[in-house]
C-alpha positions as MATLAB code, in Angstrom:
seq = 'XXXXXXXXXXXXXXXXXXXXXXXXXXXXXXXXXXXXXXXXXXXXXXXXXXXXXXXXXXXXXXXXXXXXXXXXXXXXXXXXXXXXXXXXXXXXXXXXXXXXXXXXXXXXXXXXXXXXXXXXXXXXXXXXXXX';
ca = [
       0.000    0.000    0.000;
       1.303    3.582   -0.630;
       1.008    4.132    3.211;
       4.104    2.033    3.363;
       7.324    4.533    2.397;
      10.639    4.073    1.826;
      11.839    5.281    5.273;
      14.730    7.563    2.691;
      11.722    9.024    0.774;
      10.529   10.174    4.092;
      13.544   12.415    4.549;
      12.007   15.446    2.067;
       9.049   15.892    5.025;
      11.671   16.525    7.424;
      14.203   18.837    5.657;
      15.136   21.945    7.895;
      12.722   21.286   10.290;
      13.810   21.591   14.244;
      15.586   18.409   16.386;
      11.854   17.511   17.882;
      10.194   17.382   14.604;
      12.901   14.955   12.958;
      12.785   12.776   16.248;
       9.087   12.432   15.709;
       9.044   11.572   11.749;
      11.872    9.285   12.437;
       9.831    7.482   14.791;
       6.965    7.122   12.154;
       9.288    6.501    9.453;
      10.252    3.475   11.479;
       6.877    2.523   12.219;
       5.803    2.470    9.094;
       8.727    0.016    7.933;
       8.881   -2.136   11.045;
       5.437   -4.523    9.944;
       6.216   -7.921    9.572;
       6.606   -9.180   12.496;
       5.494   -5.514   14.209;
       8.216   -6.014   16.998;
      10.497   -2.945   17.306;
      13.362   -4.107   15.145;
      13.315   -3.820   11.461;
      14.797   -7.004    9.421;
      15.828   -6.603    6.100;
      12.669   -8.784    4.713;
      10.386   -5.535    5.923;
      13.156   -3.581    3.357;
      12.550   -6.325    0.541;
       9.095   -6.048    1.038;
       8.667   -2.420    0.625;
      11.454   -2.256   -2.878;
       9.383   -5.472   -4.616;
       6.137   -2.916   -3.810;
       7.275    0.106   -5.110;
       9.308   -2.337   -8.081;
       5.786   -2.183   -9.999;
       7.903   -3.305  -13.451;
       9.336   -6.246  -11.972;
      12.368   -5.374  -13.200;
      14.465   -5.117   -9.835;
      15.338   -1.299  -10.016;
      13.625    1.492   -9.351;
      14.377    4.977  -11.527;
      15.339    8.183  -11.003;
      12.327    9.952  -13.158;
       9.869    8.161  -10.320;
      11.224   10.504   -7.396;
       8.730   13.664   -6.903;
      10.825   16.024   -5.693;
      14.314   17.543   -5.303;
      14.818   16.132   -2.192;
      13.614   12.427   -3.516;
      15.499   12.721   -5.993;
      19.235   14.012   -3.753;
      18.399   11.246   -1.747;
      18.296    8.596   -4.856;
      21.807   10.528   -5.963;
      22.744    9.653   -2.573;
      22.266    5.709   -2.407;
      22.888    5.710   -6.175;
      26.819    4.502   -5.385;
      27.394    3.264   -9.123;
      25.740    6.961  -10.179;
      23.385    5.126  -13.252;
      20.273    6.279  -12.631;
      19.173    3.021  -11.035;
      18.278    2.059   -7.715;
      18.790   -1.684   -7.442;
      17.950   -4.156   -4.268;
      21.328   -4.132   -3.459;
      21.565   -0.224   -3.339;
      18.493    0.569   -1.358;
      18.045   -2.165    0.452;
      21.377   -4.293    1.336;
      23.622   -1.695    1.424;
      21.696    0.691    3.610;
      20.538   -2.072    5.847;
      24.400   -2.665    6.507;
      24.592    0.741    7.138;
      22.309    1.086    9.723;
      22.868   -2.239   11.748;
      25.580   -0.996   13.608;
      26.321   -3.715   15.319;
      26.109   -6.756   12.342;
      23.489   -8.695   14.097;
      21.358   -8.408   11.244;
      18.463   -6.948   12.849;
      17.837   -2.537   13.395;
      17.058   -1.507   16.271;
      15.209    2.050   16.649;
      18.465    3.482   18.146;
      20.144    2.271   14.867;
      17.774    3.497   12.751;
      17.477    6.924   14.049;
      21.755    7.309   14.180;
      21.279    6.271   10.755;
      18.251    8.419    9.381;
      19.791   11.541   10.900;
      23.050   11.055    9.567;
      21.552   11.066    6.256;
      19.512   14.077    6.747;
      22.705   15.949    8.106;
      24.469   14.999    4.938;
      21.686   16.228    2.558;
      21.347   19.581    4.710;
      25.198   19.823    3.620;
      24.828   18.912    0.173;
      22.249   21.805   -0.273;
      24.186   24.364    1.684;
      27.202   23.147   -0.473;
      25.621   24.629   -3.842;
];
């Protein structure tokens, strides 16, 4: 369902808004992933899920013309490492789920998540004060 985002997608709502505000989307940005089982940690299956749902082609990549907005689209730039206008499983999905289990125990916790999320959002607030 579209209810479901992709917890980087999430990132344009919470652009230069105050600490409180990004504390609070993170938390329903996590939510929103963590469904299956609904237990506080998010596995990489709940990731899967949401790129085959949002993969409407089939074709196991997901382009850079279906991102709304600026911000989508810096963010796509962003986990985008081979820069060719392709997201693939292994770009959204593997390697940001290694990114944000800290700890290699294959499962994010909420703590992990958030270090993770805001990291991101402090690197695109850089990348637009960088222009």
């Amino acid at each position: 369902a579209m209810k479901h985002l992709i917890f980087v997608l999430v990132i344009s709502s919470v652009f230069a808004q105050n600490h409180p505000e990004q504390t609070q989307v993170v938390d329903q940005a996590f939510q929103s992933l963590d469904l299956h089982p609904k237990d506080g940690v998010l596995e990489k299956n709940e990731l899967t899920a949401i790129f085959t749902e949002r993969d409407t082609d089939g074709n196991g990549k997901l382009v850079y013309s279906d991102m709304d907005n600026l911000m989508q689209r810096e963010v796509f730039n962003y986990l985008d490492t081979n820069t060719d206008g392709f997201l693939t499983k292994v770009e959204l999905v593997d390697n940001t789920y290694k990114a944000m289990d800290i700890n290699g125990d294959n499962q994010v916790t909420k703590n992990e998540f958030s270090h993770y999320y805001l990291n991101l959002i402090q690197h695109l607030q850089q990348a637009q004060l960088g222009r």
